[in-house]
N, C-alpha and C positions, 0 to 999 in steps of 0.2 A: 832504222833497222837495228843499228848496233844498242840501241839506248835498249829495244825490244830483247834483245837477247842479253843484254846484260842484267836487264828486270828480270828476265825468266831465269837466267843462274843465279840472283840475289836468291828468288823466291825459293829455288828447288836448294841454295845453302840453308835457309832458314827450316825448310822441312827437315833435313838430314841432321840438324843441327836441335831438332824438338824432339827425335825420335828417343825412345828409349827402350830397352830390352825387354821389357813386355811387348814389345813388337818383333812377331815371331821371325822375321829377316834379319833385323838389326842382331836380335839374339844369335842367331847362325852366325854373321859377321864377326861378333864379338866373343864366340868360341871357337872359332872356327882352327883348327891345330894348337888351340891356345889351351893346354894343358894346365898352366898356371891356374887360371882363370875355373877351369871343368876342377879343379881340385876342390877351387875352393865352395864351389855350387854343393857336390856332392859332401864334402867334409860337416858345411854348414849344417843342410839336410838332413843328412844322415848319424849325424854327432857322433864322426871318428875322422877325429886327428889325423890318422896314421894312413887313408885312405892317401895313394900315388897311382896316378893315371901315367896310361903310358902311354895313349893315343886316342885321341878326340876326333869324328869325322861330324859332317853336316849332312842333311839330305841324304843318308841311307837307303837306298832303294832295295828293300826285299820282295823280290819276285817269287812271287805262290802260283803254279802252274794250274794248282787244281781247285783256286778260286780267286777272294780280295786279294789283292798287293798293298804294300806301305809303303810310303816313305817316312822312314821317323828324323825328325826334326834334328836333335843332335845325339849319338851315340859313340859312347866314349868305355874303355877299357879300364881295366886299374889292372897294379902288378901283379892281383891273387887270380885275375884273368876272369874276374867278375865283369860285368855287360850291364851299360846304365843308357838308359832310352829317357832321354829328358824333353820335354813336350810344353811348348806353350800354349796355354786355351786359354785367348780373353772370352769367349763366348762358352755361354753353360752348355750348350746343345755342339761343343767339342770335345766334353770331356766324360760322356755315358762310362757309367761302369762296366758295358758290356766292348769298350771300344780297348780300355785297358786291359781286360781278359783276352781283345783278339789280339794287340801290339804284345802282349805277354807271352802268346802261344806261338804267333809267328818267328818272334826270337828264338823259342824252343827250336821251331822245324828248321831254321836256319843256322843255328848255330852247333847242333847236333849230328856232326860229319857220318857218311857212311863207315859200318866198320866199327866206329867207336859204343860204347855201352852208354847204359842211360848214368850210370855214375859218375859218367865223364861229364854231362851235361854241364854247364858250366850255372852259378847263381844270376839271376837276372833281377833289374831293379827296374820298373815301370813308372817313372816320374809325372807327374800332371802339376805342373803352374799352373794354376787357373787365377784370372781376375776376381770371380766373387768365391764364395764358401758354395760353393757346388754340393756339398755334402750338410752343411745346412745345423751342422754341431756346435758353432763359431767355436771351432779349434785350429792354429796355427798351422796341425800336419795332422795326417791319418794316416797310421801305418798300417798297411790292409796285409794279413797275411791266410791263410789256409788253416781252420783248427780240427781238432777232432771234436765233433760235439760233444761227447759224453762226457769228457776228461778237460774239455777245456784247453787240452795242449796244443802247441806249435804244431801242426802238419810238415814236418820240414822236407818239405820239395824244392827249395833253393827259389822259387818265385814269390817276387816282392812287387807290390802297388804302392805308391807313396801319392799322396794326392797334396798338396800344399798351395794354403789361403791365402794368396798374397793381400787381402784384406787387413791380416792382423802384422801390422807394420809398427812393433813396439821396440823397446832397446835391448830386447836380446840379441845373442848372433843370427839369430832365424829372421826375428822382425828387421833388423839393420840390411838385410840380403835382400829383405821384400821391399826398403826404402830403397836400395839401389836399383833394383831393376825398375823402379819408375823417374832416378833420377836421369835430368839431359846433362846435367852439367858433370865431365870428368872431376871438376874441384870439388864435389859436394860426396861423391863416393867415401862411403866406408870403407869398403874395401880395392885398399892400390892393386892388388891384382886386376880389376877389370879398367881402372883409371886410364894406362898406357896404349890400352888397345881400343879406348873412346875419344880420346884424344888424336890416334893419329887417323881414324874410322870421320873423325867432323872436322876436322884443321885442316887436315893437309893434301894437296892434289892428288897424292896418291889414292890417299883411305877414301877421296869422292871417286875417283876411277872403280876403286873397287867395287861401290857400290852401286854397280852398273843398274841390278837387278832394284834396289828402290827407288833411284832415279826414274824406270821405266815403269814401274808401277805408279809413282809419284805423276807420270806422261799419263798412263793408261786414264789414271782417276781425272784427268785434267780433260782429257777426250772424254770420257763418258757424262763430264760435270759439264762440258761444253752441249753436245748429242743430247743431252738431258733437256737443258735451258731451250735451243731449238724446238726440241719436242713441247715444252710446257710453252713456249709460246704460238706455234703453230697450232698446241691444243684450244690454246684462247682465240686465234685467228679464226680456226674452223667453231669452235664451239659461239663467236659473235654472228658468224655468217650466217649458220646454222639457224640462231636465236633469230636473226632479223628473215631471214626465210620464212620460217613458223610465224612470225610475226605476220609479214606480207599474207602468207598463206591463206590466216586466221582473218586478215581484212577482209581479204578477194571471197574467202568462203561467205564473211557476216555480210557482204555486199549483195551477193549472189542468192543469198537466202530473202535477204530484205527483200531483192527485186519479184523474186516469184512468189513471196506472200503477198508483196502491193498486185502483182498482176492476179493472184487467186484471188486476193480480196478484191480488186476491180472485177474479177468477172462475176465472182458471186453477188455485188452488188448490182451488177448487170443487170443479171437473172432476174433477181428482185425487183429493180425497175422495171423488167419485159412485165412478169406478171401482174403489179400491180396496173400495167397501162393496158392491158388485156382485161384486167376486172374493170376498170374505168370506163372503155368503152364498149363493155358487153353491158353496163349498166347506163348508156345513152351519154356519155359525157363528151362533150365537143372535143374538136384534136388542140384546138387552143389550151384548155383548162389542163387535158391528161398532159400535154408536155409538160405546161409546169408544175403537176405534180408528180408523173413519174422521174422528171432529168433527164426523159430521153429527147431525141432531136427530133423536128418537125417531121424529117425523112421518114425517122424510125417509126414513129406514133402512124404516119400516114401507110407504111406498110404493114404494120400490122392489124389496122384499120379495113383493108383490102385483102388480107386473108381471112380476117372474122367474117364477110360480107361475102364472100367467093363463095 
């Protein structure tokens, strides 16, 4: 039992210990009130130095009474009281451009207090990591803003889309941000702001404690990966039964058919013996001779014998 459960904590260190921040949890984890760290995301990103956060949350739940709700993944402040909604999408069919125009507008209804004017509004920044190039330009970031068509200019409503490739992983400051978030190892990080808090996130009893929530998902997958196997082999169990059923089935039926062709073929042979031993001895032939030529039996020859003569 103990070897068992010391297997299963080796196995579930080695998961925690592969993970990296393109996994939308670990990413929570690793920002999680960590200002340091949201600095340097957004600084990268957004190419300004000067960007100071003042408070980073995880898992923001905005409740919309009067339809969808979000939860956006990490939402973080800066000093000018700008609103940065940062989002991981390993999967393209996470990151629609229509999904960004709703996490855009919901910030609007929620951050826009009664009372206050729309100039109070505050600038918003709609962030998308995505694993492949979603947008299909291979450009490292797309800065998606509001224009005027005719003039070509800025619409300046203070809402911003940023969608960022983490494909293009080269030695700029942008490409170096997109090799971190796929490195596991704290020593291989470019940047020591996120190193401290991956370090003590896979090392140490605490940072496994904390990670309650991928430990249980790391369980969940281990039960469904179990429930799965069950299923595929009970589908082989049923599906051999099945095959040797249909098999039997297909015997009992080609059995059952042979029998009552040999039995229609015996009677219609029958038939044909009665008639020819009826012509036999309508034309004077002894019972001797018509039996061996029709096959019928002395009995049969001699009754039918005794109804032609009746």
């Amino acid at each position: 039992m103990q070897t068992n459960e010391s297997s299963q904590d080796t196995e579930i260190k080695q998961v925690i210990r592969s993970l990296c921040m393109m996994n939308n949890r670990f990413m929570n984890f690793m920002l999680d009130d960590n200002k340091e760290a949201a600095q340097v995301f957004l600084r990268v990103i957004l190419g300004d130095d000067k960007i100071k956060v003042r408070n980073v949350r995880i898992q923001s739940f905005i409740q919309n009474i009067y339809g969808h709700s979000s939860q956006l993944d990490i939402l973080a402040q800066d000093s000018e009281g700008r609103y940065f909604n940062v989002e991981v999408q390993r999967s393209d069919e996470g990151a629609p451009a229509r999904r960004a125009r709703f996490y855009s507008s919901i910030l609007d209804t929620h951050l826009l207090q009664p009372s206050k004017l729309y100039e109070e509004l505050p600038d918003t920044y709609v962030i998308f990591i995505t694993e492949n190039d979603v947008l299909r330009d291979n450009l490292p970031l797309y800065d998606i803003r509001r224009t005027i068509k005719q003039s070509a200019r800025d619409f300046e409503d203070g809402s911003h889309i940023i969608y960022v490739n983490s494909q293009r992983r080269d030695g700029t400051a942008l490409g170096k941000l997109m090799q971190d978030l796929y490195c596991t190892d704290p020593k291989n990080l470019h940047y020591h702001e996120f190193a401290e808090r991956m370090e003590f996130l896979k090392y140490s009893k605490e940072g496994e404690e904390k990670m309650t929530d991928v430990i249980e998902e790391y369980a969940a997958r281990k039960a469904e990966a179990a429930a799965k196997a069950v299923e595929e082999k009970m589908t082989d169990v049923i599906e051999e039964y099945a095959a040797r059923k249909a098999e039997k089935l297909a015997k009992e039926a080609a059995e059952t058919a042979a029998k009552e062709a040999a039995k229609e073929a015996a009677k219609e042979a029958q038939a044909r013996n009665i008639e020819l031993a009826k012509d036999l001895l309508s034309e004077g032939e002894t019972i001797e001779r018509t039996v061996r030529l029709s096959k019928l039996s002395e009995a049969e020859v001699r009754e039918l014998a005794s109804k032609l003569t009746a």
